[in-house]
TORFIVO-361702 format. One record per residue: residue in one letter; x negated, y, z negated of N, C-alpha, C in turn. Coordinates in steps of 0.02 Angstrom, whole numbers, plus 50000, padded with zeros to 5 digits. Each point is the difference from the previous one (the first is absolute). Layout:
<nodes>
aXYZXYZXYZ
...
</nodes>
This chain:
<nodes>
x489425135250737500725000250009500354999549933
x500695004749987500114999249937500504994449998
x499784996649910500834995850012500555001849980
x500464994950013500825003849987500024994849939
x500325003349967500454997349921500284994350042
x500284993049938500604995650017500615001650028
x500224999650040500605001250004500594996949945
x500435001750007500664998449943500875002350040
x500254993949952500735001350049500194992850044
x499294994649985500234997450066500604992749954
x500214994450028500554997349983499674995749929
x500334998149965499634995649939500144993850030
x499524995450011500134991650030500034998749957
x500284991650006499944994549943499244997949991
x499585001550041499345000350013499525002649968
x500345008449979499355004850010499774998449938
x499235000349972499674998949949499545006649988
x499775001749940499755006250006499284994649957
x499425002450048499294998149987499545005049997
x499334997449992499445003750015499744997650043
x499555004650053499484996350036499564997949977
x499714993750025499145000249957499345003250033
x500195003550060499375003650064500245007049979
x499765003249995499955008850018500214999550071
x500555006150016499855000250083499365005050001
x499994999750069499345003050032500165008749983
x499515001649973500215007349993500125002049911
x500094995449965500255000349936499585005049969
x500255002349962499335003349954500425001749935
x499924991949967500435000449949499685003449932
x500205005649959499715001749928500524998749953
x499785002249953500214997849932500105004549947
x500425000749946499895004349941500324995449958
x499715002849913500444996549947500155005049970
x500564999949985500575006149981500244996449916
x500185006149958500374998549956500915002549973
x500254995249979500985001450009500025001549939
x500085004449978500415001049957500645000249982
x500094997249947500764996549991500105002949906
x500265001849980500295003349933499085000449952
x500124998949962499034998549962499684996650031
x500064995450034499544994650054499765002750069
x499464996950015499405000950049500194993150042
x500314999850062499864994950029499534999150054
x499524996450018499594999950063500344997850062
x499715002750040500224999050103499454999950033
x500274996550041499375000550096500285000450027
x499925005950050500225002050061499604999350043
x500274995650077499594999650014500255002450083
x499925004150055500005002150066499494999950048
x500325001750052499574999650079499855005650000
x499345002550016499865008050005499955001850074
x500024995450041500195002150063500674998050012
x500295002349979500865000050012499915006449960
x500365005150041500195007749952500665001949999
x500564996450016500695001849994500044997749922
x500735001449970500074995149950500334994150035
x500074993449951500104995250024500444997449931
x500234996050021500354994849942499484997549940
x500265000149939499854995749937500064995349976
x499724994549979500044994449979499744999749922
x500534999549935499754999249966499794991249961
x499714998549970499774991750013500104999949880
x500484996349995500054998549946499594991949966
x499495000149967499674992249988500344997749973
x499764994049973500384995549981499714999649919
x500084992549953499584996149966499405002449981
x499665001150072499185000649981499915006649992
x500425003650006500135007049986499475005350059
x499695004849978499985006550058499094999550008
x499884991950053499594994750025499315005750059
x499644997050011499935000550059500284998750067
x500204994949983500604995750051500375004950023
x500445003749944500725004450041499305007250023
x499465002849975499775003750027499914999350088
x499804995049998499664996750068500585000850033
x500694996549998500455000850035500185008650023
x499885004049939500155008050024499485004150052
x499484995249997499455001850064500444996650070
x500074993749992500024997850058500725002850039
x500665001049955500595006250029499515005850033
x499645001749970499815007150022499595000250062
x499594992750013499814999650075500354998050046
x500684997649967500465000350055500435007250021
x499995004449970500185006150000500405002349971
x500104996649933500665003849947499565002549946
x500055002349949499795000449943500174996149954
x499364993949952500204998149947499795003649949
x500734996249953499855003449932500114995149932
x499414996349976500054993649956499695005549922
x500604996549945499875003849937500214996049953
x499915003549940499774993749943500835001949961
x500294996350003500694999249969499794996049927
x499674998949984499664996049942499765004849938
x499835005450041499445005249964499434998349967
x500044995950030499074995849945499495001450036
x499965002950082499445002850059499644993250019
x499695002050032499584992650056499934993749971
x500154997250017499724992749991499684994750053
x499734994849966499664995250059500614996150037
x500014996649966500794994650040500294994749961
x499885000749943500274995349954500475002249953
x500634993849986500884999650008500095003749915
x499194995949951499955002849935500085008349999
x499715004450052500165004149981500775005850013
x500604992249996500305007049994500344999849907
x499434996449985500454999249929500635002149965
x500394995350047500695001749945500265008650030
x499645003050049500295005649998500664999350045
x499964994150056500534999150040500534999849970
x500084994249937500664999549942500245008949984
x499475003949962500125005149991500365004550047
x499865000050059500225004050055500774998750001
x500084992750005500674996750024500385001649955
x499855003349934500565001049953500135007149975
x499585003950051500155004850030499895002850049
x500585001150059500235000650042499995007550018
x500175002149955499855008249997499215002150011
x499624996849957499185001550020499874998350080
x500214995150012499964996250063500165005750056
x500515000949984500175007650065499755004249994
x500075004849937499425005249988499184998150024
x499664996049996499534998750035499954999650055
x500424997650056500184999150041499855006850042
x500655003449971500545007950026499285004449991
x499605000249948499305003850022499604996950042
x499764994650015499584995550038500345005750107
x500464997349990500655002550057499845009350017
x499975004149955499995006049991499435003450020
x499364993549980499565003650009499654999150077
x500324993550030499774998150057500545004650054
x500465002149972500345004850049499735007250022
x499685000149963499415005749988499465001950032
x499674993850027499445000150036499965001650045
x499525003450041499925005550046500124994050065
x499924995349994499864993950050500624997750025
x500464999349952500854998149987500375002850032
x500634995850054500675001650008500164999549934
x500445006449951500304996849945500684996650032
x500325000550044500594998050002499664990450033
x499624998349986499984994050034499464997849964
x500174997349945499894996849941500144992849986
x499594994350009500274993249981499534996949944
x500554995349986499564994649961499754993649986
x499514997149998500124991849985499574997649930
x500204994649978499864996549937499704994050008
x499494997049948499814992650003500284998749962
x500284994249975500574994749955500325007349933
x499614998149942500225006949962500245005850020
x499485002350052500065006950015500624997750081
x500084996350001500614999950088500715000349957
x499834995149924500585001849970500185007449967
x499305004050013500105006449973500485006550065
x499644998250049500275002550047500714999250039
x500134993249982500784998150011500435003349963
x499835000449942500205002849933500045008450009
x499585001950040500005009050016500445001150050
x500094994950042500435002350071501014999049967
x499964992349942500644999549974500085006649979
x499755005149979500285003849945500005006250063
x499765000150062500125003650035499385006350018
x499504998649965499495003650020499615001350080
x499955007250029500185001950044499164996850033
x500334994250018499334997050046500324997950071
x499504999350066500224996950057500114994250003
x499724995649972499704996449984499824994949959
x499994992449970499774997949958499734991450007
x499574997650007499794993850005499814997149935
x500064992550001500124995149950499464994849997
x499425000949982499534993650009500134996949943
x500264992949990500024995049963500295003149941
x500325005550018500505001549933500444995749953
x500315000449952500634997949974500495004950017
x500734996550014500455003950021500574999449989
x499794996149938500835000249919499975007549971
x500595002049997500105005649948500654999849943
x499915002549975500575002649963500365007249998
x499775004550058500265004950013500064998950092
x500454997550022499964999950069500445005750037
x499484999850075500235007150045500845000750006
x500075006749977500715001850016500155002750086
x500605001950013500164998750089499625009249990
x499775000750062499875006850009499465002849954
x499615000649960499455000449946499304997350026
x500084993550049499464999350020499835002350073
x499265006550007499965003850055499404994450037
x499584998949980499334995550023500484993550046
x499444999450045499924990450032499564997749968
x500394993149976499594995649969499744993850057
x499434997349974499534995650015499874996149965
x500184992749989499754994749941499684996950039
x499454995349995499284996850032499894994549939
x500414997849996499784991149926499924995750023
x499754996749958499824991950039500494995849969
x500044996050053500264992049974500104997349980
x499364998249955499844996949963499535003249931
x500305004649979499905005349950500454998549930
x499604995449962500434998149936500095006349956
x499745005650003500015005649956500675004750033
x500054999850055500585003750018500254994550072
x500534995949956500214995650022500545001350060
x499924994850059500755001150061500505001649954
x500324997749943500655000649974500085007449988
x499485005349995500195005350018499925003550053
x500034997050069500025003850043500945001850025
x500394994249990500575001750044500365003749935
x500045000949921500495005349966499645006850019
x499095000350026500095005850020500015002750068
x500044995750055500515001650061500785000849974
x500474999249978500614999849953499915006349976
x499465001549969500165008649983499735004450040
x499464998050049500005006750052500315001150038
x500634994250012500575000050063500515003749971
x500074998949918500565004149981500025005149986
x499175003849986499885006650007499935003550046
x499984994750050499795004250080499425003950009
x499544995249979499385002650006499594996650070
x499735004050039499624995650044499404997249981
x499954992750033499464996249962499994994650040
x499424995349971499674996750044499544994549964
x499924993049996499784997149949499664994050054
x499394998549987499444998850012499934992049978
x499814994150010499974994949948499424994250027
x499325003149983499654994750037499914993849969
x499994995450038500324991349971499134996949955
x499924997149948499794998649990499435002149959
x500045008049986499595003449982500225001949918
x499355000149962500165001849910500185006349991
x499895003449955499905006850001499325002449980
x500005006550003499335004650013499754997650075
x500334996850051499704998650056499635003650027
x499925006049991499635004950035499235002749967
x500214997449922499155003549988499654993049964
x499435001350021499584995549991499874997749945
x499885003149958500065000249921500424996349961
x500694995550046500184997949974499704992249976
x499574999450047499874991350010499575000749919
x499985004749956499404999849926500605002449952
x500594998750011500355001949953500294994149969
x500134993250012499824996249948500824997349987
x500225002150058500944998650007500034995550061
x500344995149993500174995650066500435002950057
x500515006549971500395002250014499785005650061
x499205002049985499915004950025499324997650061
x499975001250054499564998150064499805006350025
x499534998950020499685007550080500244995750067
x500465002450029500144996950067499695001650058
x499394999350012499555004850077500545000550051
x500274993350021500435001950058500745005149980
x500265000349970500405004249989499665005849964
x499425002149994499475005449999500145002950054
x499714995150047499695000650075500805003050040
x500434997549975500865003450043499875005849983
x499865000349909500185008850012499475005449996
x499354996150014499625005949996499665001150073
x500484997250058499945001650070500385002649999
x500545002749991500655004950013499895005249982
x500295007150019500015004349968500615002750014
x500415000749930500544999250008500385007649952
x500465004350030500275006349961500635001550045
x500374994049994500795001350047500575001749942
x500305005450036500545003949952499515003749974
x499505004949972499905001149963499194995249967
x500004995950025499554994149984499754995550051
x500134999550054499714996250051500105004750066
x499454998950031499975001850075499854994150061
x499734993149973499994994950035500214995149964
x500124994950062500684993649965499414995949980
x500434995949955499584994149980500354992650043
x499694997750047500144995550057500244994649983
x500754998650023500334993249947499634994950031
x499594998550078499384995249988499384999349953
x500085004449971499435000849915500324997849954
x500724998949997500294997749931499994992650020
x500274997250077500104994049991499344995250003
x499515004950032499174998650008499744996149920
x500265003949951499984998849940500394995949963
x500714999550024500424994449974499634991650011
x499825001550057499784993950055499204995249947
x499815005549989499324998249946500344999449913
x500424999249997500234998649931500154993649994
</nodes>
């Protein structure tokens, strides 16, 4: 029996969370390619990763890393989108190509990036171009999400108006100095931070509710109680920061969901799972 793509369109909750599964459904027959982006003189690396029993196109998910830069970690995540039935697409915004999982290697390139903003998009705007491309791809249904660095990269693509459905926030920062103007921002946003995240502190969560209300952006902000940052990848518990934890149970919220509403979720994330989780904090 064939499957059907995500659906899209349906309402954005205060709820919805966009995850991975951690099971293949039945039927999966997930493959793989590594692709290269070209971006002005530079070679950047990608994984793409899809369901080969799904033959419609389907929605895109592109997955921006973080810190530890273009990991196995964000690979793994572009498999596990793709056994849920979207296409991932995790790439090296770093340009330095694979690494194991350690924070040393993004040497100093993160500073570099941040002080230009222009490289940052241009990398990006090809990363985007080329996944619209793929024989596998709705191009018109294109999203994105980020881990801390890279959620602030993707927040950062949707402020400036880049034509995504889409955009989720894992343990991002979400201070700027260029904030969304009214009408400019097309994407729904998704922020997913913790609590208790000294690196991207509560004091910036309500100036940036304050600017997505005044841009009129739809959005949706996430705040699980008690949790560090990097909650989600494991890797963090060897990084050597107090600041930073692997949270299994708030793992475990979002890597039972599978989530692509608006553009990015097709199932809710159950506000008995948030308070399930408040309750254990």
């Amino acid at each position: 029996m064939k499957k059907s793509k995500p659906k899209t369109g349906q309402v954005f909750s205060a709820a919805a969370v966009l995850v991975v599964a951690l099971a293949s459904p039945a039927g999966a027959a997930v493959k793989s390619r590594e692709v290269q982006i070209k971006q002005g003189s530079e070679t950047l690396q990608g994984f793409i990763a899809w369901d080969d029993a799904v033959k419609e196109k389907r929605p895109a998910l592109m997955i921006v890393h973080g810190g530890w830069g273009y990991t196995d970690h964000v690979r793994k995540q572009a498999e596990r989108l793709a056994a849920s039935g979207y296409v991932g697409f995790a790439f090296d915004m770093f340009a330095t190509g694979k690494i194991a999982s350690h924070l040393e290697h993004s040497n100093g390139v993160m500073g570099e990036l941040d002080r230009n903003p222009a490289l940052v998009k241009a990398r990006f705007d090809a990363a985007l171009a080329l996944i619209k491309g793929d024989p596998h791809v709705d191009p018109d249904k294109i999203s994105a999400s980020g881990y801390c660095w890279g959620g602030t990269v993707v927040l950062d693509m949707a402020r400036a108006g880049t034509d995504l459905d889409a955009v989720v926030v894992f343990h991002g920062g979400l201070a700027t100095s260029t904030p969304a103007k009214k009408g400019q921002v097309r994407a729904r946003i998704l922020v997913l931070n913790g609590g208790a995240d000294p690196i991207v502190p509560m004091a910036q969560v309500e100036p940036f509710k304050k600017e997505m209300t005044d841009a009129q952006v739809r959005f949706d902000v996430v705040i699980y109680p008690g949790v560090k940052h990097s909650y989600e990848n494991p890797y963090a518990d060897h990084a050597g920061s107090e600041g930073m934890a692997y949270n299994a149970e708030a793992d475990r919220v979002l890597a039972t969901k599978d989530a692509y509403d608006k553009g990015c979720a097709n199932r809710r994330f159950d506000d008995r799972d948030l308070s399930d989780l408040q309750k254990k904090k």
